[in-house]
C-alpha positions in Angstrom: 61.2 15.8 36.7 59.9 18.1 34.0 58.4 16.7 30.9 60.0 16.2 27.7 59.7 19.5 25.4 57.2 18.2 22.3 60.0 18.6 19.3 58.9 20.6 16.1 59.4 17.7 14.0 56.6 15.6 16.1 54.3 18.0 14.7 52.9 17.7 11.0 52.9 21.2 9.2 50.1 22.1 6.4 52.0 21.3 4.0 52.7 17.2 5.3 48.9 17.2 5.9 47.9 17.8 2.4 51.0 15.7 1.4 49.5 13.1 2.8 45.5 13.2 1.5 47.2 13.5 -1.7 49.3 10.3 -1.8 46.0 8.5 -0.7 44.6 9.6 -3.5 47.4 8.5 -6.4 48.1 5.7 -3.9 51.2 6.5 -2.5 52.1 4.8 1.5 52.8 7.9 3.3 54.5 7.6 6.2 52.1 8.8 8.7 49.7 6.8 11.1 46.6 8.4 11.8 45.3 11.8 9.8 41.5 12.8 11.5 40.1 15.7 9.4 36.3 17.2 10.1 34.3 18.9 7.3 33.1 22.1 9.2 31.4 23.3 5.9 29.1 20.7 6.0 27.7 22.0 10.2 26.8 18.5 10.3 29.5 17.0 13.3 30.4 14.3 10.3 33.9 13.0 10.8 36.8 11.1 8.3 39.5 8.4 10.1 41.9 8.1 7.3 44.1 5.5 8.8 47.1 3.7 7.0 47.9 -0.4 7.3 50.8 -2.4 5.2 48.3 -2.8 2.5 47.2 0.9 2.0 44.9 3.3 3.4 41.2 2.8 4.8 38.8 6.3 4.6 35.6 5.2 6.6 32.8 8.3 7.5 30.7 8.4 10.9 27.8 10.4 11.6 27.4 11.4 14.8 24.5 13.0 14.6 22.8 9.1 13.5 24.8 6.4 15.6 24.2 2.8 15.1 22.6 1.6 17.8 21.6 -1.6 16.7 24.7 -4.3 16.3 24.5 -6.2 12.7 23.4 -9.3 14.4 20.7 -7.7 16.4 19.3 -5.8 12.8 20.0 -8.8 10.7 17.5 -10.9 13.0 15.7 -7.7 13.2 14.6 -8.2 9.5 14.5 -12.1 9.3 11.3 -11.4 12.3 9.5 -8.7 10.1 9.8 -10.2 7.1 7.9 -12.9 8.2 5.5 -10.6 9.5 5.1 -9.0 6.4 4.6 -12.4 4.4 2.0 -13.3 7.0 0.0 -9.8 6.9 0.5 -10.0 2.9 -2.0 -13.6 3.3 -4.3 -12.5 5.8 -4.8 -8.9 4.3 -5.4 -10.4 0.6 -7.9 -12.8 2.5 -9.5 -9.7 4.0 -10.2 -8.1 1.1 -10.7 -11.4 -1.4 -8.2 -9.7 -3.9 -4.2 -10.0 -4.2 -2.4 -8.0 -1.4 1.3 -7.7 -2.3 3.9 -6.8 0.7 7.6 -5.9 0.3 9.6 -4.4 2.8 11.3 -1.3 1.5 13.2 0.0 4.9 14.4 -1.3 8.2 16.6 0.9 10.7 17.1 3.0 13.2 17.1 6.7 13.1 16.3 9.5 15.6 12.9 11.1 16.4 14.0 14.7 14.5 15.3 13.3 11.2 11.7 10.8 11.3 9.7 13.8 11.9 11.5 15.8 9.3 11.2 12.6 6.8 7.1 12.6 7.2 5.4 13.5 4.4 1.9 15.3 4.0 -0.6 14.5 4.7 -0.7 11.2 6.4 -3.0 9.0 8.3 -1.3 8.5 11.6 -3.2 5.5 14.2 -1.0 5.5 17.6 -1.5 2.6 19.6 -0.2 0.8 22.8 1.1 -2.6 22.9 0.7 -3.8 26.2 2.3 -4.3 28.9 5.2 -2.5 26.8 5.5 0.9 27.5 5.5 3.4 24.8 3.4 4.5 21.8 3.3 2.7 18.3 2.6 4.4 15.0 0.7 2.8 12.1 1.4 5.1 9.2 -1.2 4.5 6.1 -0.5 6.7 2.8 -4.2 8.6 2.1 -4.1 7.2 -1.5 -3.9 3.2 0.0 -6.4 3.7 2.3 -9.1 5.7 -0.2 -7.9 2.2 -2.7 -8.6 -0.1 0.3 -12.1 1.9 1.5 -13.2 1.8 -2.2 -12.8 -2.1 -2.1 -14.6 -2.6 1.3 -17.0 -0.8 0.2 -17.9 -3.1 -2.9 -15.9 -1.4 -5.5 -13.0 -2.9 -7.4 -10.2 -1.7 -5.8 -9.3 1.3 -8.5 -6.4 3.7 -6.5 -8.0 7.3 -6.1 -5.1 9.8 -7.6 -5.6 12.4 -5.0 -4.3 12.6 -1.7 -6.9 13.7 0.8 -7.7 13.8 4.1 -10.2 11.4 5.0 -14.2 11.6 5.9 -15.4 10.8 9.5 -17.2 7.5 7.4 -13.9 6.5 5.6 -12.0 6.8 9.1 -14.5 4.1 10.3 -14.4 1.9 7.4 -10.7 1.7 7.5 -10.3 1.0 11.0 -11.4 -2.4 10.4 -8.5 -2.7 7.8 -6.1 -0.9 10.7 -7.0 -3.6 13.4 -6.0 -6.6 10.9 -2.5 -5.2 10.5 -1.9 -4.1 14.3 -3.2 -7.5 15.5 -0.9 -9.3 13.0 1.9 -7.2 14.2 1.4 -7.7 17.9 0.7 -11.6 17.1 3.9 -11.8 15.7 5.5 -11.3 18.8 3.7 -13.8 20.9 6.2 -16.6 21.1 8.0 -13.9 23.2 5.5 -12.2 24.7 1.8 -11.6 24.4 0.8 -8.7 24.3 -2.6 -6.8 24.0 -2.7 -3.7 21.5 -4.7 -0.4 21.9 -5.7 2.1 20.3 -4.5 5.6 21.6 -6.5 7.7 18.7 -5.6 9.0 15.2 -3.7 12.2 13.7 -3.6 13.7 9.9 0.4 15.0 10.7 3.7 13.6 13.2 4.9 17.3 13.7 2.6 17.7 16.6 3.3 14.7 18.2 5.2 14.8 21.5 6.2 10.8 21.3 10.0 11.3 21.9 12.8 13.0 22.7 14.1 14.5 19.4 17.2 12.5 20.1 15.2 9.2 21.3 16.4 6.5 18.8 13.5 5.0 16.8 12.8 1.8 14.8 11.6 2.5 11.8 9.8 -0.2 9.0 8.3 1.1 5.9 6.7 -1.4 3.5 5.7 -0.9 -0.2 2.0 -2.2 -0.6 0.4 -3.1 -4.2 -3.1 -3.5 -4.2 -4.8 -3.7 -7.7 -3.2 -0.3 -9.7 -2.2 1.6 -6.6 1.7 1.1 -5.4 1.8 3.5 -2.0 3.5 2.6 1.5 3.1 1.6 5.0 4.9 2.6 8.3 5.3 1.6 11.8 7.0 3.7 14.2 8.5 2.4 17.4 10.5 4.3 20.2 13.4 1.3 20.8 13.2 1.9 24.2 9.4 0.4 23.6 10.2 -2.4 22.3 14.1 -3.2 23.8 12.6 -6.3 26.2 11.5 -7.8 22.6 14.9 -7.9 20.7 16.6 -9.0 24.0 14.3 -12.2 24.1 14.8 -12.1 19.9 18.6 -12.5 20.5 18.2 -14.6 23.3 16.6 -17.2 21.7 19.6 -17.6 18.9 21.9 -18.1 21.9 19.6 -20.7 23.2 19.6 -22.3 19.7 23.8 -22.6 19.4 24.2 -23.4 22.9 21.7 -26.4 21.8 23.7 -27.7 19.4 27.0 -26.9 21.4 25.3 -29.3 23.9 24.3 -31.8 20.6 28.0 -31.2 19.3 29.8 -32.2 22.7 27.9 -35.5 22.9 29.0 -36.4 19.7 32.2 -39.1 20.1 35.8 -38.2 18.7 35.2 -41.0 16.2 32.6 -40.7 14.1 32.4 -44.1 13.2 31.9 -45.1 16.7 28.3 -47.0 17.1 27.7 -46.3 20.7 27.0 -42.2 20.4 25.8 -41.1 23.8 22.9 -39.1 22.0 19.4 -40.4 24.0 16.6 -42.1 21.1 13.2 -42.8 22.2 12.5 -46.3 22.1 9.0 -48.0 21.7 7.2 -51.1 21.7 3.9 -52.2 20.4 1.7 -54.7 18.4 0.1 -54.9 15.5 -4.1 -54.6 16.0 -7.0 -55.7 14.4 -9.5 -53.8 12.0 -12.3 -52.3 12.9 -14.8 -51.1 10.3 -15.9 -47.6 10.9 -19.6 -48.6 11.5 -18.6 -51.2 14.3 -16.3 -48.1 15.6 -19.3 -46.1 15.9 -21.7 -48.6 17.8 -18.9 -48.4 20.4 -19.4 -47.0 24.0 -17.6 -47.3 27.3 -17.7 -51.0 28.6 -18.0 -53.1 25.9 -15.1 -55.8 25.2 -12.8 -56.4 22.3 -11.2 -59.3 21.9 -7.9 -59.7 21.4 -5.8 -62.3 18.9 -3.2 -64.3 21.8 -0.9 -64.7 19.1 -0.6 -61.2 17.8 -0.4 -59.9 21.4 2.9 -62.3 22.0 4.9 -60.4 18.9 5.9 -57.1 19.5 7.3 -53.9 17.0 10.4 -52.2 18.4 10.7 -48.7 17.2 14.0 -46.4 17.7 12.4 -42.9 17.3 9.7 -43.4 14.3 12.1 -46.1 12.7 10.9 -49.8 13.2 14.5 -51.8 14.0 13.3 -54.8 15.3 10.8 -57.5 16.4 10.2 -59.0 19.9 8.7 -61.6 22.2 6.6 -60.3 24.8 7.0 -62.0 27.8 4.9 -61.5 31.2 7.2 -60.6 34.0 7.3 -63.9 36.6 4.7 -63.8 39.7 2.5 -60.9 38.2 1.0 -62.6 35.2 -2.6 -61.3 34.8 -2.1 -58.5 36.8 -3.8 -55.0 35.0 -1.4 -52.6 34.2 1.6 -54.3 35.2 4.6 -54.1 33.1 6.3 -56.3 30.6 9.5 -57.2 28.8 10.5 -57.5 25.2 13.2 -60.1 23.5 14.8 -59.0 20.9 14.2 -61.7 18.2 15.2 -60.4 14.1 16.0 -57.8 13.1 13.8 -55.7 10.4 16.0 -54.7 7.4 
C-alpha cells in the first residue's frame, strides 16, 4: 500500500513561521505545536524549542556545545560538600598564617576542557597533583598576587598584597609549597568519610595551555574561590577531570539514599495512630546504682587489687534509664540458686516511678 501523499497544508510556509514568533511576542496562542529554529549566525550549534501549552508559550535555549552533565541533585550536594570544605580550609589556613583568612566560594560547575583552557588567565601558578588511588590529575590554581601576599607573611612581613603579577622565584616557589600542602591535604581530607585517599604532587606549571590533562571535550569540575587575606582580594582554583573523581559523587549521592531509606525504615515503624503508646521503635534500656564518692587523692593511691566497699543498701536500689532518660526505680533482686556467684546476672522490679 503506498503511503499517504504529505498534503501542502501539513507544511508551514515562511510566512506562518514568522506568524507565529510574532504572536509569541504580543502574546497571541498560535495555533501551532512545536516551532524549533537554530541561530546559524551565531556558528555556535545553540538551539531554541519554542513550544506552546494552554497557558502560553515556553522559549528555553540549550547549548550543545556545554551539556549538563551533572543532575541538580548531584550539583546541589556537590556544593553543600565544598562549602564545607571551604569553611574548614578558611580556619585552618587563618591558623597557618596567625592572621584572618577569608574563603567564599565564587563558582561551582561543569564545563569542558577547551572552554577552561580558553578561561585561564596569565600568568598563573599551576600545582598538579594525584589523589590516590583515583586516577587522574588535580589542579591547584593560585593567582601570582595571593601567593607573593601569602609568601610576604611567611616570611615575617604583614601580609601587604604586592600589586604586580609576576612569575615567581625558585625561593618563593619553596616557601609557598608549604601553603599549597595545607590546602591539598584539607581537600583530600575532606573526602575521607568516603574514601581516603593519599595526594601527590605531580610538579608545577606558570600556564594550562600546555597541558595535555584532557580531552578538549572531557567534562571538568571546576571550583573557583575568592580569597581575602589582609588588602589583597584574588582567587583560588581546583581543576578536576569528572571522570577523576565520578567514584566520589556516586558514594556522595549514595549516602543521601542511605539517609531517606533510614527514615523510610523509622517512618514505617511508626503506628497508624499516633497516640498509640506501644510504638514498635527499639529504646535502650539500663539499669544501675547510685555510688559512693571518692576524693581525687584516695582515687589516686589506687592500684589493681585493692577492695572497695560497698553500701548493701544502695546496691539493693537500682536507676532504670530508657535511653539517657531516668523513668523509674527498682529492686534488685539475686536470681534464685546463684546468689553470690561473680558475674552472674540479676533482675530489676519496677517499684515508682520518677516524675
Amino acid at each position: 500500500m503506498a503511503a499517504p501523499e504529505t498534503s501542502a497544508a501539513d507544511v508551514l510556509s515562511q510566512s506562518e513561521v514568522e506568524a507565529i514568533l510574532a504572536s509569541i511576542q504580543t502574546g497571541v496562542d498560535p495555533t501551532a505545536k512545536v516551532v524549533t529554529t537554530s541561530s546559524s549566525s551565531s556558528g555556535g550549534g545553540i538551539g531554541e524549542a519554542l513550544t506552546t501549552s494552554g497557558e502560553g508559550h515556553h522559549v528555553q535555549p540549550f547549548d550543545f556545545r556545554s551539556p549538563v552533565f551533572l543532575t541538580p541533585a548531584q550539583m546541589r550536594r556537590l556544593r553543600i560538600k565544598h562549602e564545607e570544605f571551604i569553611r574548614n580550609l578558611g580556619a585552618t589556613l587563618s591558623v597557618f598564617l596567625r592572621m584572618e583568612f577569608l574563603l567564599q566560594m565564587s563558582r561551582l560547575e561543569t564545563t569542558t576542557y577547551r572552554q577552561l583552557v580558553e578561561s585561564m588567565t596569565m600568568p598563573s601558578y599551576l600545582t598538579l597533583f594525584r589523589m590516590k588511588p583515583l586516577t587522574g590529575i588535580g589542579v591547584l590554581d593560585i593567582s601570582p598576587r595571593l601567593g607573593l601576599t601569602v609568601i610576604d607573611r611567611m616570611l615575617g612581613g604583614p601580609g601587604h598584597s604586592v600589586k604586580v603579577e609576576r612569575e615567581f622565584t625558585d625561593m618563593e616557589q619553596t616557601v609557598l609549597e608549604n601553603f599549597i600542602k595545607v590546602i591539598i591535604k584539607e581537600y583530600t581530607e575532606s573526602w575521607l568519610r568516603f574514601q581516603k585517599l593519599e595526594w601527590e604532587k605531580v610538579g608545577n606549571e606558570n600556564t594550562v595551555r600546555f597541558l595535555n590533562l584532557a580531552d578538549e571535550d572531557a567534562t571538568m569540575l571546576y571550583l573557583e574561590i575568592e580569597a581575602r587575606f589582609g588588602d589583597c582580594v584574588a582567587s583560588m582554583r581546583f581543576v578536576f577531570s569528572y571522570i577523576m573523581i565520578e567514584s566520589l559523587v556516586e558514594q556522595l549521592m549514595r549516602e543521601i539514599t542511605d539517609d531517606r531509606s533510614y527514615e523510610e525504615e523509622v517512618r514505617q515503624k511508626l503506628p497508624e495512630d499516633m497516640n498509640s503508646p506501644t510504638y514498635n521503635i527499639s529504646i535502650p534500656v539500663s539499669a544501675h546504682w547510685r555510688g559512693f564518692s571518692l576524693s581525687l587523692a584516695d582515687l589516686s593511691e589506687l592500684s589493681p587489687g585493692d577492695v572497695l566497699m560497698l553500701d548493701p543498701h544502695k546496691t539493693r536500689s537500682a536507676e532504670v534509664d530508657l535511653g539517657l532518660l531516668p523513668k523509674f526505680m527498682a529492686d534488685v533482686n539475686q536470681l534464685p540458686g546463684v546468689t553470690g556467684v561473680p558475674g552472674t546476672p540479676v533482675a530489676v522490679t519496677l517499684r515508682t516511678k520518677i516524675e
